[in-house]
FINUTOR-237859 format. One record per residue (C-alpha): residue in one letter; y, x, z. Coordinates in steps of 0.1 Angstrom, whole numbers. Layout:
FINUTOR-237859
<site><r>A</r><yy>Y</yy><xx>X</xx><zz>Z</zz></site>
...
//
This chain:
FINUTOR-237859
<site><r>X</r><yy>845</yy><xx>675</xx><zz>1122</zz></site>
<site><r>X</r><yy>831</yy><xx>677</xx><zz>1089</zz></site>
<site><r>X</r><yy>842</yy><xx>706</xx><zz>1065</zz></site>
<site><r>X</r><yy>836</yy><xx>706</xx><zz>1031</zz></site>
<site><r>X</r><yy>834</yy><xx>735</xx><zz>1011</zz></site>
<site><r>X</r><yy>805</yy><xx>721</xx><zz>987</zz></site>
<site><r>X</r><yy>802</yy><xx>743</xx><zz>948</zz></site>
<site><r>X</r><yy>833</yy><xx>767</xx><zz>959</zz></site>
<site><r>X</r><yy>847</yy><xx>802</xx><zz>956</zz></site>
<site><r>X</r><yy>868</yy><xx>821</xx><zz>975</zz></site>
<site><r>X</r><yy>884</yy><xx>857</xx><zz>972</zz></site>
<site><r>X</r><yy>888</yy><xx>878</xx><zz>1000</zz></site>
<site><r>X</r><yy>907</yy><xx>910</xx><zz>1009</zz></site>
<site><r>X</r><yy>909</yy><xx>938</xx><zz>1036</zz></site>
<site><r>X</r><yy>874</yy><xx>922</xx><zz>1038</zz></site>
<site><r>X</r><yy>852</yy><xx>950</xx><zz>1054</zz></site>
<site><r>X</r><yy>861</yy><xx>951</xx><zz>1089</zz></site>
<site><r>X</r><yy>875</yy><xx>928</xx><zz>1116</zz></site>
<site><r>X</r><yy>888</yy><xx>897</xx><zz>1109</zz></site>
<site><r>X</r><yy>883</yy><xx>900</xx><zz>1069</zz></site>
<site><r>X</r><yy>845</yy><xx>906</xx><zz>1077</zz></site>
<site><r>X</r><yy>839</yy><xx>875</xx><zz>1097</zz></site>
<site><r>X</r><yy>859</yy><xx>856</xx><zz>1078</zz></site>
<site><r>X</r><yy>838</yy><xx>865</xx><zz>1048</zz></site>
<site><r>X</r><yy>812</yy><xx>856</xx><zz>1072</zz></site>
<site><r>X</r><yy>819</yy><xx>827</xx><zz>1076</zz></site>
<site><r>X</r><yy>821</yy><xx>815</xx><zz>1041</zz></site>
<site><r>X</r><yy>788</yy><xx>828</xx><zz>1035</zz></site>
<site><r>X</r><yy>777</yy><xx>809</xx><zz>1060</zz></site>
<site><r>X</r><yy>786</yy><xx>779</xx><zz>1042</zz></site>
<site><r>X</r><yy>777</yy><xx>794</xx><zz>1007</zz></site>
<site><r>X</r><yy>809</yy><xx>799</xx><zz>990</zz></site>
<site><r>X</r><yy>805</yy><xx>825</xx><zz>968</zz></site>
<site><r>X</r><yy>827</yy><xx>849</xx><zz>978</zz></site>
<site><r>X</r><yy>846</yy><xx>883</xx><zz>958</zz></site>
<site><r>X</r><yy>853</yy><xx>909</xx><zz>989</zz></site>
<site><r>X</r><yy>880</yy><xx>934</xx><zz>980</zz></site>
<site><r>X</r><yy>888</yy><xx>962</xx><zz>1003</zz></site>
<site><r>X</r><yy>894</yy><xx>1004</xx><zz>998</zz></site>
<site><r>X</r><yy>866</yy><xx>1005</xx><zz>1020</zz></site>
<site><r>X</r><yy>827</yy><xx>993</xx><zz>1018</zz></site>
<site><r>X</r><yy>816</yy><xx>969</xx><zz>1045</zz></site>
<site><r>X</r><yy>783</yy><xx>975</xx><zz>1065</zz></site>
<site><r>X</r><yy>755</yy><xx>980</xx><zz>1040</zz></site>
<site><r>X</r><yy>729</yy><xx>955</xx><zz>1061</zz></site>
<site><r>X</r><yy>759</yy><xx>931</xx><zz>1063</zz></site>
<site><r>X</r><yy>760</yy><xx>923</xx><zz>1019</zz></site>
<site><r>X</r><yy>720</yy><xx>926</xx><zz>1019</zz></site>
<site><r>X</r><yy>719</yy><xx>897</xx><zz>1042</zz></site>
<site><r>X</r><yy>746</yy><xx>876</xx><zz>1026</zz></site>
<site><r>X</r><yy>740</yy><xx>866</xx><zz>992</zz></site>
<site><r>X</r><yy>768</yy><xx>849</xx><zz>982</zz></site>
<site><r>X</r><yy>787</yy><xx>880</xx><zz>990</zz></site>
<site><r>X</r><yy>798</yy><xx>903</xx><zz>958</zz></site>
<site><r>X</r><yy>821</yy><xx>937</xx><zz>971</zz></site>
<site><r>X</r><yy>841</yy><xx>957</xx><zz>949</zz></site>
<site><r>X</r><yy>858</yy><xx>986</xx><zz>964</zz></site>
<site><r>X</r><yy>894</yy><xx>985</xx><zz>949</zz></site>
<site><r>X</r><yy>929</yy><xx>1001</xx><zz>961</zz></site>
<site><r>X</r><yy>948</yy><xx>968</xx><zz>958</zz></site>
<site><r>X</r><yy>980</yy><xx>981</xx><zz>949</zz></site>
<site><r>X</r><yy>957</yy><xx>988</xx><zz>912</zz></site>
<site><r>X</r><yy>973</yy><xx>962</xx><zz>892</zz></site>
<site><r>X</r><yy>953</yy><xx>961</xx><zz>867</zz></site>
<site><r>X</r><yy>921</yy><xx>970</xx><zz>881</zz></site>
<site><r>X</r><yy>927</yy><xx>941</xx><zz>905</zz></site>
<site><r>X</r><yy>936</yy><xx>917</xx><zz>874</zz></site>
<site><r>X</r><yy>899</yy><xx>929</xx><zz>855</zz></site>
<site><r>X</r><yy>884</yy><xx>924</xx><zz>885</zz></site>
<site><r>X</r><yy>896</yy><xx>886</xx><zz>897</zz></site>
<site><r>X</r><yy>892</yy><xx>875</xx><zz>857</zz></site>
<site><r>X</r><yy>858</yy><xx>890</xx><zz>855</zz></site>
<site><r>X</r><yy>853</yy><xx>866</xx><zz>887</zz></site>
<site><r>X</r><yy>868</yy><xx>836</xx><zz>874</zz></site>
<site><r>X</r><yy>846</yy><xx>837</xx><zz>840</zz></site>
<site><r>X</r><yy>816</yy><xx>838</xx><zz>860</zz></site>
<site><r>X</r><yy>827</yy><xx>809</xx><zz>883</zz></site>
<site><r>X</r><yy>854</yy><xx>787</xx><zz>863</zz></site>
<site><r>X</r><yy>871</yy><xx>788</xx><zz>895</zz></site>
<site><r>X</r><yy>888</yy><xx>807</xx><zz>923</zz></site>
<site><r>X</r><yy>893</yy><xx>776</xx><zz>952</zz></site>
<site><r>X</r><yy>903</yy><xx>799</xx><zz>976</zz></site>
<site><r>X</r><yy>924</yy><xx>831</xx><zz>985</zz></site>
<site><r>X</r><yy>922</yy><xx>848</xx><zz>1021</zz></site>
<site><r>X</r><yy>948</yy><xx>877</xx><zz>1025</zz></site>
<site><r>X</r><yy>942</yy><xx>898</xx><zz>1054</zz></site>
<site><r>X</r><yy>953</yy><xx>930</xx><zz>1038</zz></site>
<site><r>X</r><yy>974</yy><xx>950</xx><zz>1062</zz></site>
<site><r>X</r><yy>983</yy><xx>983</xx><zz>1075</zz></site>
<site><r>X</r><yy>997</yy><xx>993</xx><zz>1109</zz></site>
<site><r>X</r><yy>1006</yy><xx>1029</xx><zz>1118</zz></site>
<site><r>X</r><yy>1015</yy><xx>1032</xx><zz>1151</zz></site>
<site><r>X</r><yy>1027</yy><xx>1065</xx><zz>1150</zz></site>
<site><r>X</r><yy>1044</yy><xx>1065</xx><zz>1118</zz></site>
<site><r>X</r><yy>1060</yy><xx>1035</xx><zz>1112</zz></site>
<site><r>X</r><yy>1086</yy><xx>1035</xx><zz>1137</zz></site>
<site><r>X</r><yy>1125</yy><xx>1023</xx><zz>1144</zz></site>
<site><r>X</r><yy>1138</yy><xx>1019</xx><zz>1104</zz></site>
<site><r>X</r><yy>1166</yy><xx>1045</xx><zz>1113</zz></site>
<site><r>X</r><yy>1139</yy><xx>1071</xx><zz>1119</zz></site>
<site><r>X</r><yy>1114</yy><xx>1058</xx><zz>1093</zz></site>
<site><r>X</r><yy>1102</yy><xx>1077</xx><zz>1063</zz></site>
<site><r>X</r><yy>1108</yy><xx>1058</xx><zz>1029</zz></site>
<site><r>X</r><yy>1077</yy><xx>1069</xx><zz>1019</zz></site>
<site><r>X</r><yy>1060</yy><xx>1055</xx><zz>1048</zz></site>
<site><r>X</r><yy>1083</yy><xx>1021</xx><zz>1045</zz></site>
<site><r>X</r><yy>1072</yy><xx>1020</xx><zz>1005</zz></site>
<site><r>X</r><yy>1037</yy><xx>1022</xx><zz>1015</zz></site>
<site><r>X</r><yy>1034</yy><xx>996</xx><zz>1043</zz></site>
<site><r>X</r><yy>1055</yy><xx>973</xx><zz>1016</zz></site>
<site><r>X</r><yy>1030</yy><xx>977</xx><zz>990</zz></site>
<site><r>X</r><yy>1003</yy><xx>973</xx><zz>1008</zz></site>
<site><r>X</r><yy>1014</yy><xx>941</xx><zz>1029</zz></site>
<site><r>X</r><yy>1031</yy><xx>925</xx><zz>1007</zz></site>
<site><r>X</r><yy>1034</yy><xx>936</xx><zz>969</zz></site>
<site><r>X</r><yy>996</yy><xx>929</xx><zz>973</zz></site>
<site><r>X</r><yy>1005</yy><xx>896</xx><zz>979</zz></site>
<site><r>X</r><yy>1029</yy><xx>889</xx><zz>950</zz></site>
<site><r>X</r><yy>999</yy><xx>905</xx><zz>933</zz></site>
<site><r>X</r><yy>970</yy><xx>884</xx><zz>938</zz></site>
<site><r>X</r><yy>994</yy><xx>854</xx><zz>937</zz></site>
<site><r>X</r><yy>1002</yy><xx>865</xx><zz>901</zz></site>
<site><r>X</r><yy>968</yy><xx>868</xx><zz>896</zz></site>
<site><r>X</r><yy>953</yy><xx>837</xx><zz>912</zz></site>
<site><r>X</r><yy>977</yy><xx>810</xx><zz>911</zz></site>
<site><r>X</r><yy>977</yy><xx>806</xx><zz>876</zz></site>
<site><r>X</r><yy>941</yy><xx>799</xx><zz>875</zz></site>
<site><r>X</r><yy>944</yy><xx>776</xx><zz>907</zz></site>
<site><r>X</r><yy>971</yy><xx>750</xx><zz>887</zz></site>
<site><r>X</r><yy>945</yy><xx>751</xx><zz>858</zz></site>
<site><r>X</r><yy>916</yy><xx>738</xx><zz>875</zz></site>
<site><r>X</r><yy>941</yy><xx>714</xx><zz>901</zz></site>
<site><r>X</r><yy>932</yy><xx>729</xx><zz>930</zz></site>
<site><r>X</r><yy>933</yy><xx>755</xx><zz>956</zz></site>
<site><r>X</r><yy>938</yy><xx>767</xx><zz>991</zz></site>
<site><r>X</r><yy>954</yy><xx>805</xx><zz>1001</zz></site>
<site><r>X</r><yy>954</yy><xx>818</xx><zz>1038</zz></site>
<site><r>X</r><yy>978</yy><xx>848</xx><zz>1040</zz></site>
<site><r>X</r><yy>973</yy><xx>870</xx><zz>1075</zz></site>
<site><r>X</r><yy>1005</yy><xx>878</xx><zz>1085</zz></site>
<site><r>X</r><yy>1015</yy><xx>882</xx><zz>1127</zz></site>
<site><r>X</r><yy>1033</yy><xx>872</xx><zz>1157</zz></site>
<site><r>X</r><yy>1056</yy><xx>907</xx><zz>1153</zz></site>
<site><r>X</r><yy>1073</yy><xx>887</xx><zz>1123</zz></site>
<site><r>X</r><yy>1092</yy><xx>864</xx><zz>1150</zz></site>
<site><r>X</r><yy>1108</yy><xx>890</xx><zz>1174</zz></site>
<site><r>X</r><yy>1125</yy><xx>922</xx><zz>1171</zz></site>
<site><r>X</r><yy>1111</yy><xx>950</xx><zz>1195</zz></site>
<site><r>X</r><yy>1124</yy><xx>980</xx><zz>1215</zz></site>
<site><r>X</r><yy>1096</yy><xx>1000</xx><zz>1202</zz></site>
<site><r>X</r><yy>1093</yy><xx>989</xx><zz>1168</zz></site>
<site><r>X</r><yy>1069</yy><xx>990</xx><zz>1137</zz></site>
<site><r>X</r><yy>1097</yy><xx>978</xx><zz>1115</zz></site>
<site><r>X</r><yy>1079</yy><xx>979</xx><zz>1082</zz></site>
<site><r>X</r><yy>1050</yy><xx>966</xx><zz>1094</zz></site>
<site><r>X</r><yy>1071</yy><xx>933</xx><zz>1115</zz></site>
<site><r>X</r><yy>1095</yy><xx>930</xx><zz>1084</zz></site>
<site><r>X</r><yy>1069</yy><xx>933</xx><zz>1058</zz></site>
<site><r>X</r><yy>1047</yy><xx>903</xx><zz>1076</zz></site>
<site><r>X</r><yy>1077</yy><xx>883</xx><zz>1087</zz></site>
<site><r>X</r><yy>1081</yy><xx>885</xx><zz>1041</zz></site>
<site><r>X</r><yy>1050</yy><xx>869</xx><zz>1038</zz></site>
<site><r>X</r><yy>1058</yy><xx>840</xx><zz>1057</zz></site>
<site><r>X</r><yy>1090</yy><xx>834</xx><zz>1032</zz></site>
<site><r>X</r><yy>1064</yy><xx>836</xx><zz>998</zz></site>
<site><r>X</r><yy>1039</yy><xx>814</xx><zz>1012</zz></site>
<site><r>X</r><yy>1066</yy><xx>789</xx><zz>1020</zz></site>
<site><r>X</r><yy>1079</yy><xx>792</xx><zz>983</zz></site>
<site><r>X</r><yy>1042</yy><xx>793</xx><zz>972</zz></site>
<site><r>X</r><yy>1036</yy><xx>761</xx><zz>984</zz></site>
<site><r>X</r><yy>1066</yy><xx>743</xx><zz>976</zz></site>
<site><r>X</r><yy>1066</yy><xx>755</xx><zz>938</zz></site>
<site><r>X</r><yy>1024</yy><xx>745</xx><zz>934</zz></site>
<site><r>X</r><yy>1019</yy><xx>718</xx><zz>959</zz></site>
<site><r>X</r><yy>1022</yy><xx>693</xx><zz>925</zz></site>
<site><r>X</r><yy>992</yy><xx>710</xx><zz>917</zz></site>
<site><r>X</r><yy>970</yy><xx>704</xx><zz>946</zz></site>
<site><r>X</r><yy>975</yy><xx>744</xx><zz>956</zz></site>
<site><r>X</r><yy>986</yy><xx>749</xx><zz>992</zz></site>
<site><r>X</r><yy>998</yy><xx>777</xx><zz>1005</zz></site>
<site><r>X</r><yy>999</yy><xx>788</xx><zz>1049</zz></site>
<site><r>X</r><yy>1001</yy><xx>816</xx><zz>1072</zz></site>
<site><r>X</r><yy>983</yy><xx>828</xx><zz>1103</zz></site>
<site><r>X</r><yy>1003</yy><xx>845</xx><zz>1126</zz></site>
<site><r>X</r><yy>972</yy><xx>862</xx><zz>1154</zz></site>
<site><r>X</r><yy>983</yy><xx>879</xx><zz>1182</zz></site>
<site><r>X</r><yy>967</yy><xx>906</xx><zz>1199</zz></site>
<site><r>X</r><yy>931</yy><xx>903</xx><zz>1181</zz></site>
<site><r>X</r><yy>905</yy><xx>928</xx><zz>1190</zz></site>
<site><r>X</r><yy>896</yy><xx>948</xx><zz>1153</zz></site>
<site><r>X</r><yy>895</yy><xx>979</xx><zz>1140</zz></site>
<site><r>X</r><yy>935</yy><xx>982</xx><zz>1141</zz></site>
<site><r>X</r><yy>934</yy><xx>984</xx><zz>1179</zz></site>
<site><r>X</r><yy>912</yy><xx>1014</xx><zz>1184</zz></site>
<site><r>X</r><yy>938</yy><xx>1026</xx><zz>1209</zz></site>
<site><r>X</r><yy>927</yy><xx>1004</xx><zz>1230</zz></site>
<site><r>X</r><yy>892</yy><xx>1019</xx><zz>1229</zz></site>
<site><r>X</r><yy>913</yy><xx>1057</xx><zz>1237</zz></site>
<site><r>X</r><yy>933</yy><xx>1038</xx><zz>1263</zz></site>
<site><r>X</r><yy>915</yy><xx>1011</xx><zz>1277</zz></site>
<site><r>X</r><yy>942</yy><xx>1005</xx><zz>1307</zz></site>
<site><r>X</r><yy>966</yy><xx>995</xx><zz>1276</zz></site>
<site><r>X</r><yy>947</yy><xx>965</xx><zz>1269</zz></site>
<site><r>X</r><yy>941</yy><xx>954</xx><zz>1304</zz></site>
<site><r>X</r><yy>979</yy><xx>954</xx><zz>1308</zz></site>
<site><r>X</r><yy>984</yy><xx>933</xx><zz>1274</zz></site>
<site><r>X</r><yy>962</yy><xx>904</xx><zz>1290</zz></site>
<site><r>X</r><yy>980</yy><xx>902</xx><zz>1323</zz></site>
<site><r>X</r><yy>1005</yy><xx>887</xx><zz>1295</zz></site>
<site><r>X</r><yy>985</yy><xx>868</xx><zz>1278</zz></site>
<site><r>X</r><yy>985</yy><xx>831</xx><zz>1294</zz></site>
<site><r>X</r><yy>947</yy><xx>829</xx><zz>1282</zz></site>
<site><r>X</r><yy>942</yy><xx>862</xx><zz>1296</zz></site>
<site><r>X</r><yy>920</yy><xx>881</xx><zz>1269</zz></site>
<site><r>X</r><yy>929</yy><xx>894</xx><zz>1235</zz></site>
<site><r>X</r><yy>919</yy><xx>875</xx><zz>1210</zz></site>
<site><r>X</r><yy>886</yy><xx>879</xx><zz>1190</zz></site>
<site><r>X</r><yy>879</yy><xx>883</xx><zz>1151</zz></site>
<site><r>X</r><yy>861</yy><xx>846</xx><zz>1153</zz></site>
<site><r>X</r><yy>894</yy><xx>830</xx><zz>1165</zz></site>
<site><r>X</r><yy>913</yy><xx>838</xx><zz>1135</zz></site>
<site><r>X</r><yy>883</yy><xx>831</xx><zz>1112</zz></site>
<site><r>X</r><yy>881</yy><xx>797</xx><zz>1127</zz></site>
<site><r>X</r><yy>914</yy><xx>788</xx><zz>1119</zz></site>
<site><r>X</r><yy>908</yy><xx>799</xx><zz>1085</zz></site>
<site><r>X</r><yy>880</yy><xx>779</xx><zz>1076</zz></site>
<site><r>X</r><yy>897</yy><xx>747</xx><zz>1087</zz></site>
<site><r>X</r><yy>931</yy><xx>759</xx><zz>1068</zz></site>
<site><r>X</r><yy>903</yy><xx>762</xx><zz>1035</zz></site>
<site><r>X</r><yy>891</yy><xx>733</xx><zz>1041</zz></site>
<site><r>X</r><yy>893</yy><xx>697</xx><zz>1029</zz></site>
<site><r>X</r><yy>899</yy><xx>684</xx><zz>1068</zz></site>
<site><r>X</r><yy>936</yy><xx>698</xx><zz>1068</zz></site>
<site><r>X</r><yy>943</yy><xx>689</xx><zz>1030</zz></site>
<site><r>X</r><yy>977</yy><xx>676</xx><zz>1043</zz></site>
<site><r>X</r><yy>991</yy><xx>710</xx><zz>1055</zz></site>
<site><r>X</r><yy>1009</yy><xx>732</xx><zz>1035</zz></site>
<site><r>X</r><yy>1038</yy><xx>753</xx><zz>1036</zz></site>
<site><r>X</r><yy>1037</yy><xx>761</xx><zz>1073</zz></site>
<site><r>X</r><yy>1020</yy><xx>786</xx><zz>1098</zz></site>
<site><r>X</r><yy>998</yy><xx>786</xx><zz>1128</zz></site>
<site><r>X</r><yy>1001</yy><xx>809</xx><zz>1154</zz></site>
<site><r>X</r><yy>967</yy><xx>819</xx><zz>1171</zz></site>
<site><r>X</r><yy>981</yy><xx>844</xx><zz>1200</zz></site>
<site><r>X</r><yy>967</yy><xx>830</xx><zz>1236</zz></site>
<site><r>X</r><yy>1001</yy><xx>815</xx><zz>1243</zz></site>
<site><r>X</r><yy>1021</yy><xx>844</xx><zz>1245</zz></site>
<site><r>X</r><yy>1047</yy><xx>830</xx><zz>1218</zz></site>
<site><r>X</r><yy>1047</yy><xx>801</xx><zz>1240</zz></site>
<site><r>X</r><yy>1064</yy><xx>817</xx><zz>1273</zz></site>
<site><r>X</r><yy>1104</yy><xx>815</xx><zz>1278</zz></site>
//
């Protein structure tokens, strides 16, 4: 399978660790230049040895430092040809059943999953029509399909949102050559599961579940992403792909 990715640029957030990491990667790997944005730096020896990286630490909810940023970008490529949101936050401890929540908490997880969102679309979009093209990969996750007895409900709610936008995205810009889909991972071995690391018992349980039986790695979502980007699924917009071992799949 041939992917294409020839003279391109791409923007990339919550791109310091786990699956924003290798996805950024990944695209250096086929030399897109790439914008990383994220609250925190990546791995020093990780931008020295990729040189079509460029980070710049930014709190995403920022506005306008995140609208200086993406233009300074643009002016110095004439293009932005793709978007990959991973930005998320999961609190385990704190974002709980939405009778017990704290609306501060709630507010938070909202602006960080998904006002981000309706910000870099703002942002980006605009600049996609102009140039007739473009490709966005929002990281959402399988918790948006399914209530739970022991619920993150900002955090399930807040992705299940993003799936909604991206539809509407990609209706509304599709006339531009602009598409617009969702990865849904399940259990994926990052950063965000350090409990596991605490509890490693926890995780053996979660893949007696799993029909593939193993959590899922960084590189499984990132692969997905790069065919999403590129030109082999041109024809795919508007929809989402769950990556989750099969779990979804069981009655």
């Amino acid at each position: 399978m041939k992917l294409n990715y020839l003279g391109k640029s791409a923007i990339v957030t919550g791109s310091s660790g786990g699956m924003g990491l290798d996805i950024s990667e990944r695209l250096s790997n086929n030399k897109i230049k790439t914008l990383m944005l994220d609250i925190k730096e990546p791995p020093k020896k990780f931008l020295r040895k990729n040189k079509y990286m460029i980070f710049k630490k930014i709190d995403l909810t920022n506005f306008k430092e995140l609208k200086k940023i993406i233009n300074k970008f643009y002016k110095e490529n004439n293009s932005i040809d793709y978007l990959v949101n991973t930005t998320g936050v999961l609190w385990f401890e704190k974002d709980v059943s939405l009778i017990d929540i704290d609306f501060e908490i709630w507010d938070k997880v909202y602006d960080i999953n998904l006002k981000t969102m309706v910000s870099l679309s703002k942002l980006i979009i605009p600049k996609m029509k102009k140039n007739k093209f473009g490709s966005m990969v929002h990281i959402s996750s399988v918790d948006a399909l399914s209530g739970d007895n022991k619920p993150q409900d900002a955090y399930g709610s807040s992705k299940a949102a993003m799936i909604r936008l991206s539809k509407s995205i990609a209706i509304q810009f599709a006339g531009y050559n602009c598409r617009s889909n969702v990865i849904l991972p399940g259990a994926i071995n990052t950063p965000m599961q350090d409990r596991w690391k605490k509890n490693p018992k926890l995780k053996k349980n979660l893949e007696e579940n799993i029909p593939l039986k193993r959590v899922g790695k960084s590189k499984d979502i990132s692969s997905c992403v790069m065919f999403l980007l590129s030109d082999e699924s041109q024809y795919i917009t508007g929809t989402e792909i769950v990556v989750d071992g099969g779990v979804t799949a069981k009655p």
